[in-house]
N, C-alpha and C positions, 0 to 999 in steps of 0.2 A: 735228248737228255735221258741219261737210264737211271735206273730206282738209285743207284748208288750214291749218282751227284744227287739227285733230289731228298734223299736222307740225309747226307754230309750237310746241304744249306740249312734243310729243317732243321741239324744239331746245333748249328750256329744261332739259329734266332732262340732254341729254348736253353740256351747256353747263358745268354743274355737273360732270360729271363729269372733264370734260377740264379746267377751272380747279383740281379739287381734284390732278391729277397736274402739272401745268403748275409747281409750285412747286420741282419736283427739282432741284438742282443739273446739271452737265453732270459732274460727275463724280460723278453717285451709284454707286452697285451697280446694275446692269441687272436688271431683274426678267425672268425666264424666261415667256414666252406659257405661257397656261395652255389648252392643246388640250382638257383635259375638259370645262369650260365653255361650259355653251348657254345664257349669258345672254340672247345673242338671241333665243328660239325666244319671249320673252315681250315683247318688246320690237322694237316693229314697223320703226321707224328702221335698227334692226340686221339687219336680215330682208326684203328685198323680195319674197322668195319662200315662200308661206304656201301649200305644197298641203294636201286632205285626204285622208286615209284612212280606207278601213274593212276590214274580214276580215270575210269568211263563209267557213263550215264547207259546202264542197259534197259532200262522200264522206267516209266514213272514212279516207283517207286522203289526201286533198285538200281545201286551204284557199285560200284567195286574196286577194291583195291586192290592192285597187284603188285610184288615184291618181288625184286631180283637180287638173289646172291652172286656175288663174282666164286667162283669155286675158288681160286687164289688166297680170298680173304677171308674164309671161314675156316676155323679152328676141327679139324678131326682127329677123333682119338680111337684106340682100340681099349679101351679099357669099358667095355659094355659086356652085357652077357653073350652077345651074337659076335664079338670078337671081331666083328666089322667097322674101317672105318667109318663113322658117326659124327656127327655134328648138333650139337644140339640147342636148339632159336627159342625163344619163346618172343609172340609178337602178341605188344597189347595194343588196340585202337583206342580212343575216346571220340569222337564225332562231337562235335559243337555247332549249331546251327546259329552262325552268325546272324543271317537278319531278325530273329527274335532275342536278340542280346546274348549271344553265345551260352545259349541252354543246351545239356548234354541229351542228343539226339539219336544217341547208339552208341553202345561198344562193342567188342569184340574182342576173344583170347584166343590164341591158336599156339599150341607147343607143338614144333618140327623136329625130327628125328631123322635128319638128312644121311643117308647112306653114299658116301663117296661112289662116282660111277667112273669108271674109265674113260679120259677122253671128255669127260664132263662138265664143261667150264662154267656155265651159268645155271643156277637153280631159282625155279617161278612160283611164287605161291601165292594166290587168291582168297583175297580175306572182302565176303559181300558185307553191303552195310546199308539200312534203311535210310530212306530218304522220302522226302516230300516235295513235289513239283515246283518250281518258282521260287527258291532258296537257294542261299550261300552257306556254305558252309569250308569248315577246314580239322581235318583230320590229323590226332595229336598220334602221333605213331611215338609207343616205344619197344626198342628190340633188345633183347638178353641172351649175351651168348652166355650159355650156363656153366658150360667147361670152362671160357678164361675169364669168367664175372665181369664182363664188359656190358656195360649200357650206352646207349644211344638213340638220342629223339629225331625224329624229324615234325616238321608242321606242314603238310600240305594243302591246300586248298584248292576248293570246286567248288560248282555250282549246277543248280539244276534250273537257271534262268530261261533259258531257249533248248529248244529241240534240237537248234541244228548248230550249237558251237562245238569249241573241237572238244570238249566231253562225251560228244554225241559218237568221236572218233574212235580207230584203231587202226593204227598204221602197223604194217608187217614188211619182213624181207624178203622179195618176192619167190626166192630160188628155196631157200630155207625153211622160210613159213613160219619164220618168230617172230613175235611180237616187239617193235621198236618201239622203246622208252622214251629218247631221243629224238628232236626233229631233224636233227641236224646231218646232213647226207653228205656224200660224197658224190662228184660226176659223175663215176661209172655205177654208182649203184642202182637195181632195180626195186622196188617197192609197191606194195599194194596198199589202198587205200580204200576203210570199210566203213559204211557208214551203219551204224548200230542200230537205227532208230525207223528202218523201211529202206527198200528199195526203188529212189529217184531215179529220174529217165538218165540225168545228166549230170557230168562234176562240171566243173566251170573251174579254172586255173587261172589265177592271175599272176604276172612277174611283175615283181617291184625290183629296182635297181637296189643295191648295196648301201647299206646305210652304213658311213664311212667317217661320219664326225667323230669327236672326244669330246667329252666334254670343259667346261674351264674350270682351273684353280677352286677349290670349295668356298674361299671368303668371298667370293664373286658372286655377287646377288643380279644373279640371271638365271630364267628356265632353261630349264632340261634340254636339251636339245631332243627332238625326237622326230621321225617322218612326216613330214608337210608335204609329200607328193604323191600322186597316184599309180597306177599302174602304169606300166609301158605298152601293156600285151594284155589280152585274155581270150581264153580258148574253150570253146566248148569238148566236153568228151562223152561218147557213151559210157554210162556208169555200166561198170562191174567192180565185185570185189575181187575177182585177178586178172582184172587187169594190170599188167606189170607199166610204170610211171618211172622215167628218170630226168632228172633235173639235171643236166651237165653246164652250166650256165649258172655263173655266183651272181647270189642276191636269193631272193626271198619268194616264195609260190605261194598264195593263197587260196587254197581248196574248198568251194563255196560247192554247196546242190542247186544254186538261184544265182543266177544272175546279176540283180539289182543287191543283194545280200554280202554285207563285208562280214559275217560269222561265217566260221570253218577252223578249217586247220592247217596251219602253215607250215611248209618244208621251209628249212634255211640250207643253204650252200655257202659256206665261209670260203671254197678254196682250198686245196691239195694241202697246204701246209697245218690246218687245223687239225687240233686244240695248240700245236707246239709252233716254234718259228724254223725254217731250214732253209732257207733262204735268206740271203743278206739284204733282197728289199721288203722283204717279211719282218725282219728283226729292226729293222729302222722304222718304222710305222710306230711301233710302242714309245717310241724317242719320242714323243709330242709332248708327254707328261716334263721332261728334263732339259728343252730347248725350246728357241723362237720361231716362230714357222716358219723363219727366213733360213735359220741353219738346218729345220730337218726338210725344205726344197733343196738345199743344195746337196744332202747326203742323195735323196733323191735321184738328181738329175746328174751325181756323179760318174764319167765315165766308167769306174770302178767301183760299184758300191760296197763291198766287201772291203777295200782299203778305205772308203770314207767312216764304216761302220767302227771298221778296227781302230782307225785313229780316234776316231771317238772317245772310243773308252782307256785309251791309252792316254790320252789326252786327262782324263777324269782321275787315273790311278796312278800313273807316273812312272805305272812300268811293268810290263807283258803278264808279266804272274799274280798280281793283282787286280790286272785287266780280267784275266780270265775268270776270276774267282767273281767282279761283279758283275761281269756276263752270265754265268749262271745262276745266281742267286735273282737278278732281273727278271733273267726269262725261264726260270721256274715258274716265278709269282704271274708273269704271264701267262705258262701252262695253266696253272689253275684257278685262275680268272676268269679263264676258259670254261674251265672244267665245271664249276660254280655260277657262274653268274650270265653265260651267256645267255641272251632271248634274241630279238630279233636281230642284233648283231654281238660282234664277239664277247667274249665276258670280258677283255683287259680295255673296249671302247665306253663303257658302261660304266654310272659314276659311285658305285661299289668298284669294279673294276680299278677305275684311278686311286682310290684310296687303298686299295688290297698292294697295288706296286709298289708304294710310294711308303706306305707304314708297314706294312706289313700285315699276317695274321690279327685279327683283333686278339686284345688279349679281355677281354670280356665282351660278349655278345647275349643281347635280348632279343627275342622275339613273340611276337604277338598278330592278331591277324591284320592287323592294319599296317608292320610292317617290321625291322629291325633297328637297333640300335646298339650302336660299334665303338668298345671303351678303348683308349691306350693310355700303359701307366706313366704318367709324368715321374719325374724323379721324387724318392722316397723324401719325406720330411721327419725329421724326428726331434721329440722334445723329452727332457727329460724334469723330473720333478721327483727333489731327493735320490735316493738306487733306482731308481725304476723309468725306466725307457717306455715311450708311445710313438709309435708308426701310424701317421695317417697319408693312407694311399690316396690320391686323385686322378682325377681320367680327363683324358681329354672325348672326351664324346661326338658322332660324326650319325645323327638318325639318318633314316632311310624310309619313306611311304610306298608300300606295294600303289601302283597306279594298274590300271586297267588297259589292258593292250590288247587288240585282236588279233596279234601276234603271236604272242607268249604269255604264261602266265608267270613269268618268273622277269618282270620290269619293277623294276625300283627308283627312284629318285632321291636325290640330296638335300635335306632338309636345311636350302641354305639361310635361312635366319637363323639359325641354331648354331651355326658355325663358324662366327666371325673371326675368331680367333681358329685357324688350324695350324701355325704353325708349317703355311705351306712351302714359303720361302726358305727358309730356314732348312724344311728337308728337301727341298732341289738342290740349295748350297751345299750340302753333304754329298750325295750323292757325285755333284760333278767335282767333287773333291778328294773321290774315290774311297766316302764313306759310307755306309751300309746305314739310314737315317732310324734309332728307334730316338722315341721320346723322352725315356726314362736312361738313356746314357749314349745322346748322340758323338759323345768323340772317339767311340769304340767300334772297330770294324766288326 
């Protein structure tokens, strides 16, 4: 999929959104901007600036954060004294030290004066930050491009509970010698793996097989699905930090210095096709969220799966150009389910995942360190009393609890007592109806 369909779909969902506010009167009640809300951080249209981050733990009493720019998505200009293109960041920290009740534990200000380099695709910046042994904590990051006045938060969290989880880590490219943000690897790639915190005799490598379920429906008051099984394999290795380490083998590697020890750091392998789908039995897999398990076996086990895929959706929209249109908008929201939400396995099998497919972008999102919570507007209600119109908006609400994984630190769960009502029926009936499902005006493609 290239940037151009993935902007076209993006214009359709806030297409919708601006028709569904577009109906107010000029004399409604003014709704007050809601500053909490980082609907965008999921929602790429809303967001042109997508840094990453990571924290390792380098001392007892020192952690750090590092920042990468896409050279693509940072705004340069020549209008400086040095006539050079410039880019110019200002990044603020807050630090909260969750287990003494989120008390501010540091901050930090750094303003960047990024000089465009030829050839230059990603720029790294290093922001230290105090810390104390045996604490959780989570980092309020906000970034200011100052030339096109864009703001943007993230929340990341750490901890400095044990010496040897994967904070303790830093994984690099072995040929390049940069710093991966990302666990997630490819077959052929090589990579180093450093342990920050001393030099052990030995890494220890475990494979876990692929973890390949979805989760069910949200009104479905059932846990999470998550790994109930152990390793298949584990290897001892002489520890070095160049050592060069490739995973060509999907599923999950867990990188321990002990043996008996499940903390480390884990590589994932999704398989050739990851983050997008290119493949017709790639593209049938996300089909579990809109079918019976009995019809996404038999797209499966089709001699053809490419004609089973295509009728599908031919079948959902009634006719080839319609088809197309909700093949892409699908497996966009795939791509960056991906992109977002994955940890130990993909981000579209993950139950932020199924709800990113199926609704869409939240159109209001919280966050806190315990975990998120994902608004969508039901249709506007309006009451009038004498000349004067009120709009009162409601959400249909979907929480989420970070959970603790030694996998990943980006695992979430469905907070299904909360949920009884999602309206989830109703958006698979659209969908194979060859409707595009929002909340707030499902019979509009």
């Amino acid at each position: 999929m290239n940037k151009k369909n993935i902007k076209s779909y993006l214009g359709i969902i806030t297409g919708l959104i601006i028709a569904a506010s577009a109906i107010i009167s000029c004399k409604t009640t003014q709704t007050v901007s809601d500053y909490k809300d980082l609907s965008y951080l999921y929602n790429p249209i809303k967001n042109p600036l997508n840094p990453q981050y990571n924290v390792t733990n380098l001392s007892a009493d020192r952690s750090e954060l590092e920042v990468r720019f896409s050279g693509s998505e940072l705004f340069f200009s020549e209008a400086n004294p040095t006539g050079k293109p410039t880019a110019e960041i200002l990044i603020t920290v807050k630090l909260f030290c969750i287990s003494q009740g989120k008390v501010l534990a540091d901050t930090a200000h750094f303003n960047f004066s990024i000089e465009k380099a030829a050839g230059k695709k990603e720029y790294f910046y290093e922001v230290p930050l105090k810390v104390n042994k045996g604490l959780e904590y989570i980092a309020e990051i906000k970034i200011l491009d100052r030339l096109r006045l864009l703001v943007m938060q993230a929340f990341i969290p750490f901890n400095t509970l044990s010496d040897i989880n994967r904070y303790n880590f830093m994984a690099r490219e072995y040929f390049e010698k940069s710093e991966l943000f990302d666990p997630v690897i490819r077959k052929d790639e090589f990579v180093n793996l450093i342990y920050l915190r001393g030099r052990p005799d030995s890494l220890f490598v475990s494979f876990y097989k692929p973890f390949r379920q979805v989760p069910d429906p949200p009104a479905m008051l059932i846990p999470q699905k998550t790994i109930d099984y152990g390793p298949d394999t584990t290897v001892a290795l002489p520890y070095s930090d160049t050592l060069p380490m490739m995973f060509p083998k999907e599923g999950i590697y867990m990188c321990t210095i002990g043996r008996d020890t499940t903390e480390g750091y884990a590589f994932m392998n999704f398989g050739t096709s990851f983050p997008g789908m290119n493949t017709p039995e790639a593209m049938i897999e996300p089909l579990a969220y809109l079918t019976t398990p009995d019809e996404l076996e038999q797209m499966r086990s089709a001699p053809r799966p490419k004609v089973a895929l295509d009728e599908f959706w031919i079948k959902c929209a009634n006719n080839v150009d319609k088809a197309r249109e909700l093949i892409r908008i699908y497996y966009t929201r795939v791509q960056y389910a991906n992109y977002y939400f994955s940890s130990y396995e993909e981000g579209w099998r993950t139950e932020r995942g199924m709800i990113y497919l199926i609704y869409g972008p939240p159109d209001k999102l919280y966050k806190n360190s315990e975990g998120e919570s994902w608004g969508y507007r039901k249709p506007v209600v309006r009451s009038s009393w004498g000349s004067r119109y009120r709009v009162k908006e409601e959400y249909l609400y979907f929480n989420f609890k970070k959970k603790e994984s030694i996998f990943s630190n980006n695992d979430y769960y469905l907070s299904r007592s909360e949920t009884l009502v999602s309206y989830w029926d109703q958006a698979v009936a659209c969908w194979k109806k060859g409707i595009v499902f929002r909340l707030d005006n499902p019979e509009e493609f």
